[in-house]
C-alpha positions as CSV (number, residue, x, y, z in Angstrom):
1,X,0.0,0.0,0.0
2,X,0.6,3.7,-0.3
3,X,2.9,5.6,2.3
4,X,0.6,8.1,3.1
5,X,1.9,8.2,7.5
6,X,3.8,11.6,5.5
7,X,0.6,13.0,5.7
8,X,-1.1,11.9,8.6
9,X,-3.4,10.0,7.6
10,X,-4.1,5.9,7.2
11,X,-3.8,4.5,4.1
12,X,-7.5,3.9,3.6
13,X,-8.2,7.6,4.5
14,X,-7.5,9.1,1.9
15,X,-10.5,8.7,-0.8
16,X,-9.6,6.8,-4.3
17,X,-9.7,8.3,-7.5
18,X,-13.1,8.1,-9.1
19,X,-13.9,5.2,-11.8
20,X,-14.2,7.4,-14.5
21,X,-11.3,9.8,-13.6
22,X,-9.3,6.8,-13.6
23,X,-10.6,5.2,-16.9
24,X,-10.4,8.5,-18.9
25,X,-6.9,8.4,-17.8
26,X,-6.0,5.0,-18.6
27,X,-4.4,4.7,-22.4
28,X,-3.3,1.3,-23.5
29,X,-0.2,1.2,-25.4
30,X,0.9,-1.0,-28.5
31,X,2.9,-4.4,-28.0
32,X,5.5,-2.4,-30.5
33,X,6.2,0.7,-29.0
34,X,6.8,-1.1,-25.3
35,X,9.5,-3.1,-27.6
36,X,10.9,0.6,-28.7
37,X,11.3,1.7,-25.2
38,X,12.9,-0.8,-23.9
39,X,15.4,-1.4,-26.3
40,X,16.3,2.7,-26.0
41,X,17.0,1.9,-22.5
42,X,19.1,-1.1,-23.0
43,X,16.7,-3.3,-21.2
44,X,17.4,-6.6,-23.0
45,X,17.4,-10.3,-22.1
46,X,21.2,-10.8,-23.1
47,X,21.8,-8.8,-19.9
48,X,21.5,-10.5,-16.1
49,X,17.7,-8.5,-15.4
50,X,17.2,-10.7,-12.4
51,X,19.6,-8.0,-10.9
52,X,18.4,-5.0,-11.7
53,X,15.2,-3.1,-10.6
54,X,12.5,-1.7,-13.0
55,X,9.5,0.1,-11.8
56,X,6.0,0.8,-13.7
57,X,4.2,3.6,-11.7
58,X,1.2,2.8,-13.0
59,X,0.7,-0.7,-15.1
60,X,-3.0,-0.9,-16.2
61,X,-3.5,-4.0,-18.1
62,X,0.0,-5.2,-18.1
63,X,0.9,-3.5,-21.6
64,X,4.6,-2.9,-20.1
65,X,4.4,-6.1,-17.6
66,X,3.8,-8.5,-20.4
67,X,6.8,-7.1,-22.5
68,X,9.0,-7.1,-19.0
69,X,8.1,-10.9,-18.1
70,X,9.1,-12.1,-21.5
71,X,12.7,-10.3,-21.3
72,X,13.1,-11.8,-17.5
73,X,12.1,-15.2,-18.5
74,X,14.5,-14.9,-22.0
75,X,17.1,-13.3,-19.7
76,X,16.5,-16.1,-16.3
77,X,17.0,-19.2,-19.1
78,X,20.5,-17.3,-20.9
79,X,21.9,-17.2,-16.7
80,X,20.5,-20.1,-15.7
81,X,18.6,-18.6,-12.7
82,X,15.1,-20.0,-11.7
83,X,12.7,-17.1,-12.1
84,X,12.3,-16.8,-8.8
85,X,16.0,-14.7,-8.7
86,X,14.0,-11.9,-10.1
87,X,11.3,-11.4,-7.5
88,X,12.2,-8.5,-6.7
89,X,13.5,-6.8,-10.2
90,X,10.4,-5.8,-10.6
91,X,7.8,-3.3,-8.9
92,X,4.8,-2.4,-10.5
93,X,1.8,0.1,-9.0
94,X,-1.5,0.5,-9.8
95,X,-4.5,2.0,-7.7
96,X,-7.5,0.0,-9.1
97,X,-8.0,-3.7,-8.2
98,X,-9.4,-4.7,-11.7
99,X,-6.0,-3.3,-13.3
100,X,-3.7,-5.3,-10.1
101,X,-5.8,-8.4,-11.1
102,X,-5.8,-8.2,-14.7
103,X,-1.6,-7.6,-14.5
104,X,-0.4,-10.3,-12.2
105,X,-2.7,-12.8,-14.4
106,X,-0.7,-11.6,-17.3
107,X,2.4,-12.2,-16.0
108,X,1.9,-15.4,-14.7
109,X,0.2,-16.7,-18.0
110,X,3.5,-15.2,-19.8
111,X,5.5,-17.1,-17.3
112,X,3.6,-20.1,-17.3
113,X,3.7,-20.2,-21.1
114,X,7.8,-19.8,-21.2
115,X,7.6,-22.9,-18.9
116,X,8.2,-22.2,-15.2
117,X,5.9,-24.0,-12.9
118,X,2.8,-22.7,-11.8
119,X,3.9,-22.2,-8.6
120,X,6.8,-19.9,-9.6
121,X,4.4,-18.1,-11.8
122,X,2.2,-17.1,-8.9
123,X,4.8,-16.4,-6.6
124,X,6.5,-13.8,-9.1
125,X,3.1,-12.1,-10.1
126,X,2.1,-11.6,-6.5
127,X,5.6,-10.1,-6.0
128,X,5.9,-8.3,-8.9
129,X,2.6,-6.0,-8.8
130,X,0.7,-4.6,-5.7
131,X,-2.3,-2.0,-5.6
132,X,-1.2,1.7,-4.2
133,X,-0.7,4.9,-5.3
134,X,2.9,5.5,-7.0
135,X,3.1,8.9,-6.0
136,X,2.8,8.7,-2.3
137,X,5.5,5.9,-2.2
138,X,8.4,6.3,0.5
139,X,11.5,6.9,-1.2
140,X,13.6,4.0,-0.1
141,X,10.6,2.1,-1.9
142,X,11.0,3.3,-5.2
143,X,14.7,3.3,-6.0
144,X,15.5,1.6,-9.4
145,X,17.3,1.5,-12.5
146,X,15.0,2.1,-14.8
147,X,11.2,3.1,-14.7
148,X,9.0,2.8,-17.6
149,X,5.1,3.4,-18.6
150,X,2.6,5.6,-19.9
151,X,1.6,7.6,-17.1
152,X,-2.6,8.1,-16.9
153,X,-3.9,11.3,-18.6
154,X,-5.6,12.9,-15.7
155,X,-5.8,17.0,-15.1
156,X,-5.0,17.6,-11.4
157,X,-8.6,19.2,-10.9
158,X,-10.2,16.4,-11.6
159,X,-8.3,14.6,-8.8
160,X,-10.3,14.7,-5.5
161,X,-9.3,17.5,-2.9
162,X,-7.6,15.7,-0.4
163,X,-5.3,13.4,-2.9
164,X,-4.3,16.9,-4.8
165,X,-3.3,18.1,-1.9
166,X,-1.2,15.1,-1.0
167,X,0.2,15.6,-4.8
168,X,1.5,19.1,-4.7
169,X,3.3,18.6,-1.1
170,X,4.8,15.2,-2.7
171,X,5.4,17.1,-5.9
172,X,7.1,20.4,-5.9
173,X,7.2,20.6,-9.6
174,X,3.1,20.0,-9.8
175,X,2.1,23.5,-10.2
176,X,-0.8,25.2,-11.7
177,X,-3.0,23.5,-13.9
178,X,-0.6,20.4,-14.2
179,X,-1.7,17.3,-15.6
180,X,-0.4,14.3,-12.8
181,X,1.8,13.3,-15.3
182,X,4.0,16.0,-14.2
183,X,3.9,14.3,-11.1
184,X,4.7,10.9,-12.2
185,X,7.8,12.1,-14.2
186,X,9.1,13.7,-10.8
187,X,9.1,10.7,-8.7
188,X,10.5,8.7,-11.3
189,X,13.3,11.0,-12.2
190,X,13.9,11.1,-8.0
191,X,14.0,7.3,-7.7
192,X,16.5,7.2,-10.1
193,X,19.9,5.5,-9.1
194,X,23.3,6.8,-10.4
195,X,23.1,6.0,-14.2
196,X,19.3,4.7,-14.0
197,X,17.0,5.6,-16.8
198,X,13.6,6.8,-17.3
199,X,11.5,5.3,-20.8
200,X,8.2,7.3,-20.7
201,X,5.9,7.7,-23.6
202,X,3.7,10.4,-22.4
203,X,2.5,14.1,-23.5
204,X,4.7,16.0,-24.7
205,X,3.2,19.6,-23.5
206,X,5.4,19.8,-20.5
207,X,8.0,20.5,-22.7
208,X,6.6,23.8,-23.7
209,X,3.9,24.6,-21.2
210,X,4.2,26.8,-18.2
211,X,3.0,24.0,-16.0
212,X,6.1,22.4,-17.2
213,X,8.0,25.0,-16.1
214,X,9.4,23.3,-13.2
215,X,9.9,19.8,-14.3
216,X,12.1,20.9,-17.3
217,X,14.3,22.8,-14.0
218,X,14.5,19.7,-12.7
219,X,15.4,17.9,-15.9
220,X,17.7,20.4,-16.9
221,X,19.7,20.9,-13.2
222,X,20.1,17.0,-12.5
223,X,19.7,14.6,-15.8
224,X,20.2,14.1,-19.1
225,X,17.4,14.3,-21.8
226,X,18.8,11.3,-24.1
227,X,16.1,11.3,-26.7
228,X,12.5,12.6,-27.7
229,X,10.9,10.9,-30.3
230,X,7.5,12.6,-30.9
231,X,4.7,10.7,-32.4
232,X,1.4,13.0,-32.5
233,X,0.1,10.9,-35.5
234,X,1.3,7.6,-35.1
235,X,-1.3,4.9,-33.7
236,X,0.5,4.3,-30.4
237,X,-2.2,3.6,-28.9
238,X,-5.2,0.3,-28.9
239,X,-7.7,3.2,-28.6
240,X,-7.3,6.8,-30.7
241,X,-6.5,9.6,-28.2
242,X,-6.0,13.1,-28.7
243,X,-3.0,12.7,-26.7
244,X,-0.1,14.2,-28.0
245,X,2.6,11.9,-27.2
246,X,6.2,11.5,-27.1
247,X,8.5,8.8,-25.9
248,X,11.2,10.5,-23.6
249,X,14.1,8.9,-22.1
250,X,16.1,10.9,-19.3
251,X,19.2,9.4,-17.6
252,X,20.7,10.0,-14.0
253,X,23.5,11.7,-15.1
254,X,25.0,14.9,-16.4
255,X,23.5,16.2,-19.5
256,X,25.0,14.1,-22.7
257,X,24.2,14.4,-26.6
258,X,21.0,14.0,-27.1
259,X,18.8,12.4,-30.1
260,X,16.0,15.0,-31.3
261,X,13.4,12.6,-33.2
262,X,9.9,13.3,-35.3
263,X,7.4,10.9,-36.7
264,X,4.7,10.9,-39.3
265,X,1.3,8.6,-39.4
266,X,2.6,5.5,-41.1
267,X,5.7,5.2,-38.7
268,X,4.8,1.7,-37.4
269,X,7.1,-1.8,-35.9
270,X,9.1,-1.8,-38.6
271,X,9.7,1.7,-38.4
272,X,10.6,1.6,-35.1
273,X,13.3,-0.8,-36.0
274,X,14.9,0.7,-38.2
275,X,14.4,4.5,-36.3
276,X,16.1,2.0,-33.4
277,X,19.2,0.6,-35.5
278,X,19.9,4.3,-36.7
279,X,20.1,5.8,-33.0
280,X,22.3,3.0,-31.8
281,X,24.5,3.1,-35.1
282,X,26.5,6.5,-34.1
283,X,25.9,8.0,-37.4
284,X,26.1,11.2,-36.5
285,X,24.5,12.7,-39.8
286,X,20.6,13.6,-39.6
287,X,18.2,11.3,-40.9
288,X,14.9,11.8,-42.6
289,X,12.6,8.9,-44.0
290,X,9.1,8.8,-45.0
291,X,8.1,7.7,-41.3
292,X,10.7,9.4,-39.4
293,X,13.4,12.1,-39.0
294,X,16.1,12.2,-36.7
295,X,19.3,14.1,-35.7
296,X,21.9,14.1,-32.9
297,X,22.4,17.5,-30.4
298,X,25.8,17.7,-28.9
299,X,23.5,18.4,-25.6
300,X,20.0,19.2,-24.5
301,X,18.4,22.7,-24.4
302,X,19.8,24.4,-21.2
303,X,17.3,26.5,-18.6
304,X,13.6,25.9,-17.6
305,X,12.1,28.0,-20.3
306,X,9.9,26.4,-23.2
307,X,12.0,24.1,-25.2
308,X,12.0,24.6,-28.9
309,X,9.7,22.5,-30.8
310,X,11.1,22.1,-34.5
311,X,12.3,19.2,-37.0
312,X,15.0,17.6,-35.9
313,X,17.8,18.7,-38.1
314,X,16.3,22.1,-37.4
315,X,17.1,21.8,-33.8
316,X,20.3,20.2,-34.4
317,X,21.0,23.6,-36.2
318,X,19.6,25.6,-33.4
319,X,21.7,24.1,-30.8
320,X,25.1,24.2,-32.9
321,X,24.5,28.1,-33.3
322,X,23.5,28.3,-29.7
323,X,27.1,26.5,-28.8
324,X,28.7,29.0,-31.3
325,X,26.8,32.2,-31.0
326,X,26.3,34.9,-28.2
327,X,22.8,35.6,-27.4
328,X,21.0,38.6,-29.0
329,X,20.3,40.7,-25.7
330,X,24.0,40.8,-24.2
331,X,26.2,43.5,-22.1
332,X,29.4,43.2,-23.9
333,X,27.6,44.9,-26.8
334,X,24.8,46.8,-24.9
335,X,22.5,44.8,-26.5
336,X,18.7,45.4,-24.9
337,X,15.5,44.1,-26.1
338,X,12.3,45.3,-24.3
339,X,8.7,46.2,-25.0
340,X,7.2,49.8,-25.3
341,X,5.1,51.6,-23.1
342,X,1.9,50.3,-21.3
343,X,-0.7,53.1,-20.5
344,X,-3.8,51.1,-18.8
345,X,-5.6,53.6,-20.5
346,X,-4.8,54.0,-24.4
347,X,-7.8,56.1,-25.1
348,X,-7.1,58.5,-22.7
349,X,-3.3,58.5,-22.8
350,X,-3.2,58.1,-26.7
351,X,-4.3,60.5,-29.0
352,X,-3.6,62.5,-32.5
353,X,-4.4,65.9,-31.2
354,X,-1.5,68.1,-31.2
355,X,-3.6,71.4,-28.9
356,X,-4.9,68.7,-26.0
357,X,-2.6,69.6,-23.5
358,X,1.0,71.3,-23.2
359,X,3.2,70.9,-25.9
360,X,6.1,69.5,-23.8
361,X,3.1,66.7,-22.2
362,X,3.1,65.1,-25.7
363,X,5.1,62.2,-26.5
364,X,5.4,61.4,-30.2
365,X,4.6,57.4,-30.3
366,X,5.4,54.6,-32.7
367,X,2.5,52.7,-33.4
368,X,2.1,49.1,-35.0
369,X,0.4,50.6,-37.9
370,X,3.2,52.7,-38.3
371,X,5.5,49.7,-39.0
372,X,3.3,48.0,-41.5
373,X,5.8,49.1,-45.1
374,X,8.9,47.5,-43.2
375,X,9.9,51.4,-43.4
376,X,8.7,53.8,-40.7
377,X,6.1,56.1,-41.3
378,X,4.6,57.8,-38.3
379,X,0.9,58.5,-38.4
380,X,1.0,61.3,-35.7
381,X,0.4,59.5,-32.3
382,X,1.1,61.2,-28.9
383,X,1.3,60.0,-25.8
384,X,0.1,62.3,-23.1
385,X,3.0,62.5,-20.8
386,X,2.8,62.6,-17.0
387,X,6.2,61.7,-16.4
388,X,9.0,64.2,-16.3
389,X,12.7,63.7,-17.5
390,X,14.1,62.9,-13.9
391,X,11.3,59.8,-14.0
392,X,8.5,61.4,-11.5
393,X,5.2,62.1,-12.0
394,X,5.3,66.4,-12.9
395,X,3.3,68.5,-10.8
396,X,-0.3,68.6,-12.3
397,X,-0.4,72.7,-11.0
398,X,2.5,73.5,-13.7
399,X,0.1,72.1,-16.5
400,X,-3.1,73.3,-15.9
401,X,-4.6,71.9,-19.6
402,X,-2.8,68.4,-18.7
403,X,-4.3,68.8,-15.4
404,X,-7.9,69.6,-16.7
405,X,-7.7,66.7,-19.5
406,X,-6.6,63.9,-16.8
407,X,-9.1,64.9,-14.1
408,X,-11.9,65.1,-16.9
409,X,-11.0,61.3,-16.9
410,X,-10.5,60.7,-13.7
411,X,-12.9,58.1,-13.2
412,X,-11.5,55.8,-16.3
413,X,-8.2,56.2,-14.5
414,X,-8.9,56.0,-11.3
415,X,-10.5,52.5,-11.9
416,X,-7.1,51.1,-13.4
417,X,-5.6,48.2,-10.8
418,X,-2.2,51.0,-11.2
419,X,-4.5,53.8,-9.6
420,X,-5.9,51.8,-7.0
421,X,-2.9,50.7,-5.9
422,X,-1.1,54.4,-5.3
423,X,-4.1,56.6,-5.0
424,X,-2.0,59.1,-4.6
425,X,-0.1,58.6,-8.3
426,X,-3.9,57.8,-10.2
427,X,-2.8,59.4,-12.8
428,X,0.4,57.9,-13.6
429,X,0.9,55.5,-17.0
430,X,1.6,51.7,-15.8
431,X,5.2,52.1,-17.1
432,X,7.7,54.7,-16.8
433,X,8.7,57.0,-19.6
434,X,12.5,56.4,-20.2
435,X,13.5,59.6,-22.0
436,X,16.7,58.1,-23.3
437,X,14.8,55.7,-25.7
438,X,13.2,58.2,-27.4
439,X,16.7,59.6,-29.5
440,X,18.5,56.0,-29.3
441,X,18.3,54.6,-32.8
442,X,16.4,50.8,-32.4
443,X,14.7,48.2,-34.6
444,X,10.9,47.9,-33.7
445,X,9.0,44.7,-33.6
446,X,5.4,43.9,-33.8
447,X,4.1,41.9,-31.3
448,X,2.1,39.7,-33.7
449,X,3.5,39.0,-37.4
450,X,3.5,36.0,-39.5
451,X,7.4,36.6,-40.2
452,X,9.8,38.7,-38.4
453,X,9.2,42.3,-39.0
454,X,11.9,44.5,-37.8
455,X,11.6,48.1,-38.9
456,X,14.2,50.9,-38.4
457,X,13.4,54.4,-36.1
458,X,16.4,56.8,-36.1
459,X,15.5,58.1,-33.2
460,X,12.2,59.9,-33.5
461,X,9.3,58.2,-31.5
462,X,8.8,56.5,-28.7
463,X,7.4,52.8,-28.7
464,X,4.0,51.6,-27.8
465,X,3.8,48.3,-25.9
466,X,2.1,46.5,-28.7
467,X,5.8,47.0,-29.9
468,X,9.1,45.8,-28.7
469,X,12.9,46.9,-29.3
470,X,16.4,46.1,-29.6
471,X,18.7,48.7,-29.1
472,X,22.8,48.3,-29.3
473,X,25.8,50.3,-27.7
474,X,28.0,48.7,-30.6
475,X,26.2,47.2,-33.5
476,X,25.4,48.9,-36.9
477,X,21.0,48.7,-36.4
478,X,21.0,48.4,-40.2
479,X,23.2,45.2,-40.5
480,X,21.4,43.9,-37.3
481,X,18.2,44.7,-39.5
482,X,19.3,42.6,-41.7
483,X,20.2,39.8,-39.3
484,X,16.9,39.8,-37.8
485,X,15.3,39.7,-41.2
486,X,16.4,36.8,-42.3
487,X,14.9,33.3,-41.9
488,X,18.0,32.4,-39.6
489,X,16.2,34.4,-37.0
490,X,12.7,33.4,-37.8
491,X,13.7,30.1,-37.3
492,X,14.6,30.3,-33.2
493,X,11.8,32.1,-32.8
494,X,9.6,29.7,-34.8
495,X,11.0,27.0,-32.2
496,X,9.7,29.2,-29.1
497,X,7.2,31.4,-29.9
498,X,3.5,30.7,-29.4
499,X,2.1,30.2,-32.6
500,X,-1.6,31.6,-33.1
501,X,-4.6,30.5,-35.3
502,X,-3.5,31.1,-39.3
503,X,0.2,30.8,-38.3
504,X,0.5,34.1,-36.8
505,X,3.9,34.3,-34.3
506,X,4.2,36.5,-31.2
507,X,7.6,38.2,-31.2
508,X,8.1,38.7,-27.2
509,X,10.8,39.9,-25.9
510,X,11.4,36.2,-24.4
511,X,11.4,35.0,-28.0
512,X,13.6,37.7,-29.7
513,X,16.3,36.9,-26.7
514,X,16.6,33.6,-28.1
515,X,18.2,34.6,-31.0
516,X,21.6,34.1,-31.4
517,X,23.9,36.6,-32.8
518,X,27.9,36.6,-34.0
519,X,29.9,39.2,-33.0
520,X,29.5,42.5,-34.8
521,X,33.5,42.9,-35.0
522,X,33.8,39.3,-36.7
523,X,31.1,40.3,-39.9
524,X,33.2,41.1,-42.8
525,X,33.0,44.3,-44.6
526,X,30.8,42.6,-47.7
527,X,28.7,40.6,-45.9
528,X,28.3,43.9,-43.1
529,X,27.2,45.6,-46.6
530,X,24.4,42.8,-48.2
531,X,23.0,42.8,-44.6
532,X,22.6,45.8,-44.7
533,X,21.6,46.6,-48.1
534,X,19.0,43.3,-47.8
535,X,17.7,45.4,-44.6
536,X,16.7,48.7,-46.5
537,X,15.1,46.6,-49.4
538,X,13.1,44.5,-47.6
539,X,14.8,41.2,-49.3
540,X,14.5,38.4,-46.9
541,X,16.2,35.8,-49.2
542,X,19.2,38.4,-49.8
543,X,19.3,38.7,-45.7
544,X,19.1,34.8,-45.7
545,X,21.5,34.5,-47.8
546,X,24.1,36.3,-46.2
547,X,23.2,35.3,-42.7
548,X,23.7,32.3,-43.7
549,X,27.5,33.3,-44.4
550,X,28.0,35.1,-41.3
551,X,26.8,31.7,-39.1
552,X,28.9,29.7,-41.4
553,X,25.7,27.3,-42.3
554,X,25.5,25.9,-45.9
555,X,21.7,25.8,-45.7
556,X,18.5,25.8,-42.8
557,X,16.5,22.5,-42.9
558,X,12.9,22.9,-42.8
């Protein structure tokens, strides 16, 4: 049974996952693709498998179980151990009865039908699987060398109160609107000895999600993310779910190269062998077949932000330029990407009339539309400026028409979360003016474009927050233009942005800091000139083309 004294409570206490929670997130998984896993993680009957432990968190039907009895039985009969040696080699969970039931029967029968006694059978079925709740396991229970499964599909809202809250204090990386999966892939990664593995095939959303955010922290601090193979379309599955799996396998160890993988619909068992025999043959070229592509990183994606999601020799590019390039935003250059100015209040703050209020209380204001040519053209935007140069509010009695114009709106700003906050400041935009941007020359962004759009300003207007920036102490913004026009830098943001309906992209300043960039002094003369030139005219393949060069890439994979 569950360990649940951690939380006070008996065993029996605690209330069981409903029938129908439990059977929407039960997904039975193909004869084939247990076979895949388990060969990525070495788990094969040539070695001595009586002594070494594999968990299943949670077994269902036996889809794993079945696979793992045949392996111990081949593996028992090549060492000439009786079965029994590998009592306890296994350790399987699983909270329903019918599912505990169903397993140890299939284990036996696989057992019995390999020839060991029925006697043997039974005893290693008992011993093998046992009905409790993986995640509320002691620690010193759960060790192993490898675990493997397909976790159940079951949002964490959906779980009864008193279990969630056992979750999230068992869990620390179960945050927000997690699916339990998160969970399951914390405990397993925990129970990991020194070298163990983890072979998961599981949704692959963690990888970009925010409720991922702190499982890929803990991926990316203490293991190494070996392989992803993603299969959204492949029939994985006995019953079609809208699941979005990948198979994932994560080792206790330090971070390694790492196999980036992508499948199409008609990747099936033979597929899988021959994707298998390619990943354990060291060719270190990329591969791409009808079913699947594949390519080799030197390492994973560092940090705990959203990991890219492109082909694989696309991210094999991505991650070569990341070990070779600086990052965009970076203070040897005074390189700075931000976001313009947020108001609360764009109707009031915003407007085209040049005799509203003082002269020196209007800001003149880059707007999106003003970006649309690729060149700047300003349609006459002000913002109405409370801030002076020093960054305070100015004294509304040295502006009597500001004064008069912002207390005739008083109540639209008084109502903004900003105003009720300081009272005393209602009047105030939600960010600061910083009166320095204004005359620095910087590339401006739209926030939502279907390709990178940056656009030149000399130093005339100030940016609206439905804009962002990049400004540079050292580089030349026109051969930077040209940089950031090119599909090299559409591609990393491709890989992290969030994509909206129709293909649209969101250029965030998260996203444009993902860029990677060479070093302004290492661009030759020529190729400083066709970026730069490719820039003014708007040519994205000229800009492609020469970026290319600079990043020393013969071409960029789809």
């Amino acid at each position: 049974m569950a360990n649940l004294a951690l939380f006070g409570a008996d065993p029996q206490t605690l209330p069981d996952l409903s029938a129908e929670a439990v059977e929407h997130g039960e997904v039975f998984t193909r004869r084939w693709v247990v076979d895949l896993i388990l060969d990525l993680l070495g788990y094969t009957s040539d070695k001595d498998l009586s002594a070494l432990k594999i968990v299943e968190p949670a077994c269902g039907a036996g889809a794993f179980l079945g696979v793992i009895a045949s392996r111990i039985s081949d593996s028992c009969r090549a060492h000439g151990r009786p079965v029994t040696d590998a009592i306890g080699a296994v350790r399987a969970f699983d909270l329903l009865g019918r599912s505990v039931e169903l397993s140890r029967d299939l284990v036996e029968q696989r057992l019995l039908s390999d020839g060991w006694t029925p006697g043997d059978a039974r005893k290693v079925a008992a011993g093998w699987v046992e009905q409790g709740d993986y995640l509320l396991q002691g620690d010193s229970e759960l060790r192993a060398d490898f675990v493997v499964g397909n976790p159940p599909y079951i949002r964490l809202e959906d779980v009864p109160d008193e279990r969630m809250v056992a979750y999230r204090d068992t869990c620390s990386t179960m945050g927000g609107r997690a699916d339990i999966y998160i969970g399951f892939y914390e405990v397993a990664l925990r129970s990991l000895r020194p070298g163990g593995q983890l072979g998961f095939i599981c949704a692959d959303r963690w990888m970009r999600n925010q409720y991922g955010r702190k499982l890929r922290q803990l991926v990316t601090r203490h293991f190494s993310m070996d392989l992803t193979l993603v299969m959204h379309d492949v029939d994985a599955f006995q019953d079609q779910v809208a699941a979005y799996p990948a198979i994932t396998i994560i080792s206790s160890k330090k971070q390694g190269p790492a196999v980036a993988a992508d499948t199409t619909r008609v990747f099936g068992e033979s597929q899988a062998r021959a994707f298998f025999s390619w990943c354990m043959s060291g060719d270190s070229k990329p591969i791409v077949t009808g079913a699947f592509q594949a390519a080799r990183l030197p390492h994973w994606f560092p940090g705990e932000d959203s990991w890219p999601a492109a082909s694989p020799a696309r991210l094999a590019i991505l991650e070569d330029l990341s070990e070779r390039f600086r990052l965009l935003e970076d203070a040897t250059t005074g390189t700075r990407v931000g976001i313009g100015i947020a108001t609360g209040a764009d109707k009031v703050f915003i407007t085209h009339d040049q005799d509203l209020v003082e002269k020196d209380r209007l800001l003149a204001m880059a707007m999106v539309r003003d970006t649309t040519s690729g060149s700047l053209h300003w349609n006459g935007a002000y913002l109405v400026n409370p801030w002076n140069d020093r960054g305070g509010l100015v004294d509304l009695g040295n502006y009597p028409r500001l004064s008069a114009y912002l207390h005739q709106n008083g109540d639209v700003l008084c109502k903004r979360y900003v105003a009720v906050k300081q009272p005393e400041r209602w009047y105030k935009t939600i960010d600061k003016v910083d009166h320095r941007l204004t005359s620095r020359t910087k590339l401006l962004f739209p926030d939502m474009k279907l390709t990178i759009h940056p656009v030149l300003d000399e130093g005339a207007l100030y940016p609206h927050h439905n804009l962002y920036f990049i400004v540079s102490d050292v580089w030349d913004m026109r051969v930077l233009g040209g940089l950031l026009l090119s599909k090299v830098a559409q591609a990393f943001v491709e890989a992290y942005a969030v994509k909206m309906r129709g293909g649209t992209l969101r250029f965030q300043a998260q996203y444009l800091r993902k860029i990677r960039v060479p070093d302004p002094e290492a661009i030759g003369e020529e190729d400083r000139a066709a970026l730069a030139d490719a820039f003014d005219r708007r040519d994205v393949k000229a800009a492609t083309d020469a970026a290319l060069r600079v990043y020393g890439l013969a071409g960029l994979p789809d």
